[in-house]
C-alpha positions as CSV (number, residue, x, y, z in Angstrom):
1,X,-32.6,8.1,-1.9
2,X,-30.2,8.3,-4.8
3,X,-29.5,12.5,-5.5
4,X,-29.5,13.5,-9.4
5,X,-26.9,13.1,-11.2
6,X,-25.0,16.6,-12.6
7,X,-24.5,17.5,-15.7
8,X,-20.7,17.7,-15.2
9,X,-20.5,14.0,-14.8
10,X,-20.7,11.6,-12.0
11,X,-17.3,11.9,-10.5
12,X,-17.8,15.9,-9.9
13,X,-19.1,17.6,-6.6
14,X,-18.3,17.9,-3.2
15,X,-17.2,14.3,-1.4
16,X,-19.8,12.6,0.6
17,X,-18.5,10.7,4.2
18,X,-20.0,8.3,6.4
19,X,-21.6,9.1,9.6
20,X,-19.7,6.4,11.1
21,X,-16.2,4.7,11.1
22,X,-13.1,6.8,11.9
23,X,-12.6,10.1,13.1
24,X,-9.6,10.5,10.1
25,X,-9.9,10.4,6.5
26,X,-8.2,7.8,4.9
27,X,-6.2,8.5,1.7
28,X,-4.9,6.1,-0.8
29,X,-2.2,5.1,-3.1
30,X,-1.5,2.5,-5.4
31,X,1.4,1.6,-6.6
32,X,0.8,1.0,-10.8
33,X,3.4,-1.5,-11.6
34,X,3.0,-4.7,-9.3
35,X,6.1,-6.5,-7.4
36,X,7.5,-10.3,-8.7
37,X,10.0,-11.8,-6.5
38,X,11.6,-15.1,-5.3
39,X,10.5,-16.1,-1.9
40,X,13.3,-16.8,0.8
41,X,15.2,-20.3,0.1
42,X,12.5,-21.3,-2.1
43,X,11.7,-21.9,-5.9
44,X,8.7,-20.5,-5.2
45,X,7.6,-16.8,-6.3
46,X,5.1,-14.5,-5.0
47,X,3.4,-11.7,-7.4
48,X,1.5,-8.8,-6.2
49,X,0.2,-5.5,-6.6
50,X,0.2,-2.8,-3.9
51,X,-2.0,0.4,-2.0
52,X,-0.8,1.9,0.9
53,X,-2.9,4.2,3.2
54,X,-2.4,7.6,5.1
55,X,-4.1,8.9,7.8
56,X,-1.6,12.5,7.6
57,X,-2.3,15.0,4.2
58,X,-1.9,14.7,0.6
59,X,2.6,15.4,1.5
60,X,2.5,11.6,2.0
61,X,1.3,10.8,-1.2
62,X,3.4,13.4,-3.1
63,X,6.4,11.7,-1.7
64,X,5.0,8.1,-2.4
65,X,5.1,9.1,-5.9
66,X,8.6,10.9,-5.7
67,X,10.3,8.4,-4.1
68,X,8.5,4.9,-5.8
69,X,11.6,3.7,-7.3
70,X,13.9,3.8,-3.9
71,X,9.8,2.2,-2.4
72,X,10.1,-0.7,-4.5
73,X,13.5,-1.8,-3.5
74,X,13.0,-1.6,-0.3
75,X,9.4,-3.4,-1.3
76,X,11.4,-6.2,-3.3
77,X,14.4,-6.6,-0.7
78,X,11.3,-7.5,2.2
79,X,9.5,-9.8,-0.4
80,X,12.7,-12.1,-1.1
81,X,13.1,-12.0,3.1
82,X,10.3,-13.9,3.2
83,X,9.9,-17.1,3.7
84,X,7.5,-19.6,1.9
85,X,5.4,-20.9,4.4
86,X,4.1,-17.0,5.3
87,X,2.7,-16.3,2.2
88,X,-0.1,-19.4,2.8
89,X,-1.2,-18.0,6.2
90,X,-3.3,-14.9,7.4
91,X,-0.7,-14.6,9.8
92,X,1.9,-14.5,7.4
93,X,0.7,-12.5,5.4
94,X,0.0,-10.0,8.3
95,X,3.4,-9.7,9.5
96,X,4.5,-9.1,5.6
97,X,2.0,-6.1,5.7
98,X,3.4,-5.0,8.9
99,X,7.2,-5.3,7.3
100,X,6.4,-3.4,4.1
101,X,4.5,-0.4,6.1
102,X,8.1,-0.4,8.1
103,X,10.0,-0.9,4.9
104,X,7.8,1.9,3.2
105,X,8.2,4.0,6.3
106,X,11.8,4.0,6.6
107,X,12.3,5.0,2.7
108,X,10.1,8.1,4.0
109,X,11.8,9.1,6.6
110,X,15.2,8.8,5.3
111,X,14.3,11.0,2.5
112,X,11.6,13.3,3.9
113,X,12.3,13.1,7.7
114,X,8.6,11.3,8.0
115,X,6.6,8.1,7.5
116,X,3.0,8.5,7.4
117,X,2.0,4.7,5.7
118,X,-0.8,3.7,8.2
119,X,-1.1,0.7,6.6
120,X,-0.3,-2.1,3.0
121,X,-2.8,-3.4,1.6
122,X,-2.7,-6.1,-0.9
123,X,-4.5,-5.6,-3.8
124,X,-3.5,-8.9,-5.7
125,X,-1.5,-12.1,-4.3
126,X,-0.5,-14.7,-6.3
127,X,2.1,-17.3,-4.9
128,X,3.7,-19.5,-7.8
């Protein structure tokens, strides 16, 4: 069952959840511009484009926004610590997700005395 659509247009109305999954809404941001960088004594380079997620309100992404430019150099500093071989694993790959949320995290809280990245999420990876 598929309700009508509204005059107003299909993105208006009141937000429809899940019965199921996590007690928190998840909120999103994605970072326009994607990240090029040289990997860790390699020739090689690794291109990507970027969301983050928040469990915590709408302040997170506010500051996201406000502070992108210090976000990507701490982003860029983390890609070109990494080395070669972890960008062809899952498990590489993992703990590079778990040093940008850290990365991300510490740009926050230097600035706005709180974190609040839950998570990276990779939105395109391409190793060259």
């Amino acid at each position: 069952y598929a309700p009508a659509a509204s005059a107003k247009g299909k993105d208006e109305g009141a937000a429809v959840y899940g019965e199921g999954g996590s007690q928190f809404r998840r909120l999103y941001f994605s970072f326009e511009e994607g990240f090029t960088s040289n990997l860790k004594d390699s020739t090689g380079l690794v291109q990507l484009t970027l969301a983050v997620s928040t469990t915590y309100d709408g302040r997170v992404l506010q500051w996201l926004k406000r502070h992108e430019l210090a976000i990507r150099s701490a982003v860029l500093v983390e890609l070109a610590a990494t080395p070669e071989d972890d960008v062809f694993t899952a498990e590489g790959k993992q703990r590079l997700q778990d040093r940008l949320v850290k990365a991300i995290n510490r740009v926050l809280t230097e600035q706005e005395g709180f974190g609040g990245v839950d998570a990276v999420h990779f939105r395109s990876f391409l190793v060259q």
